[in-house]
N, C-alpha and C positions, 0 to 999 in steps of 0.2 A: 435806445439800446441800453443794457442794464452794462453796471459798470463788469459784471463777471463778463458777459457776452465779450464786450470791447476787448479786455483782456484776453479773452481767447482770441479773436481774432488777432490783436496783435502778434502773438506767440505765433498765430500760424502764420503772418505774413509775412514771420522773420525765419522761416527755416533754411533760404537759399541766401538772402543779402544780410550785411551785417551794416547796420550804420553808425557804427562808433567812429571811424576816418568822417564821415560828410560832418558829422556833428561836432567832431574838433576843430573840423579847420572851419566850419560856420559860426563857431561861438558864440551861437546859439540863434544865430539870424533864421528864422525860418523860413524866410523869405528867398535866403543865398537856399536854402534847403529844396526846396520846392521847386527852384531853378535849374538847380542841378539834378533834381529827380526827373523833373520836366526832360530836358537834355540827353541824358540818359536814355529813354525809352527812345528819343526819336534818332539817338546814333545810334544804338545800337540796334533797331532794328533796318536801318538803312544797313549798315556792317553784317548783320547777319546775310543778308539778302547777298552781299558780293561772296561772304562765306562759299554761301550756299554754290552760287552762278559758276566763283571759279573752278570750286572743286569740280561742279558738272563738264566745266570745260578742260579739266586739268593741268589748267594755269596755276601752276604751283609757286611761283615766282609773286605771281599777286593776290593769291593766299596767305603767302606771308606777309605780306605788307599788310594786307586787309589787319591780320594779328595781331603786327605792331601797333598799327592804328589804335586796336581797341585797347590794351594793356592799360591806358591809364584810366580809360571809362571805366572798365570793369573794376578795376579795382576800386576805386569812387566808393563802388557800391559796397564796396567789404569781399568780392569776389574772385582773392587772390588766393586764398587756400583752395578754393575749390576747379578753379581754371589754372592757375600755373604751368602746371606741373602740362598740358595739352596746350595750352599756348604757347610754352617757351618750345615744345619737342614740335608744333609747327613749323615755325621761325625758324629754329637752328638745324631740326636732324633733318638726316637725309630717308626718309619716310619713303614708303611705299605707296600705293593709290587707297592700299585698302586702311592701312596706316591715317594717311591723312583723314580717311573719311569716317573713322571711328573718332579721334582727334574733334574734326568738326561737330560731327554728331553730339559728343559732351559736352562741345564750347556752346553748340547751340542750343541745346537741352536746357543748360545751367541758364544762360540768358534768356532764354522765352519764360523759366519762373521767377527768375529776376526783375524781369517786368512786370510782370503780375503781380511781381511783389509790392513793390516800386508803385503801379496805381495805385493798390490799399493804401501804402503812406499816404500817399495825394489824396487819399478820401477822407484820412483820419484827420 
């Protein structure tokens, strides 16, 4: 791969996660890096999956917790400007059915390119 290509490719695999947090608190281990990306995809797509299930079931109670759970994954990845703001009105407000399921919808959106994103790291 020429070195413009790789470049592009980076640029696009950083358009949903940001890795400035994994890369400070790894100082510079890429090894801690890779472990935590590793990690990452396999919580979070377990967490997506209860997302998903409770909403279906309208266990809103363990919706939230699923939430709280992920807060500090997601953010790992640099994905707290972009989920907060739907993760914390989860957890705290008093939501509607349709409410939550817009809510989920973003949380899960943002995380399935997150992952994707997340593999490209692990290729590069």
């Amino acid at each position: 791969m020429k070195l413009s290509e790789k470049k592009h490719t980076q640029t696009k695999a950083c358009q949903t996660i940001n890795l400035s947090y994994l890369k400070e608190i790894s100082r510079g281990d890429a090894g801690f890096e890779r472990e935590m990306a590793e990690k990452f995809i396999s919580i979070i797509a377990d967490e997506l999956i209860h997302l998903t299930n409770s909403l279906e079931k309208k266990n809103y109670e363990a919706l939230k917790r699923t939430v709280h759970k992920m807060k500090s994954t997601v953010y790992l990845m640099g994905l707290k400007p972009k989920l907060n703001a739907a993760l914390e009105a989860v957890e705290y407000d008093n939501l509607t059915h349709n409410q939550f399921k817009q809510h989920v919808n973003q949380i899960v959106s943002v995380c399935e390119m997150a992952k994707e994103e997340v593999r490209m790291f692990l290729i590069d």
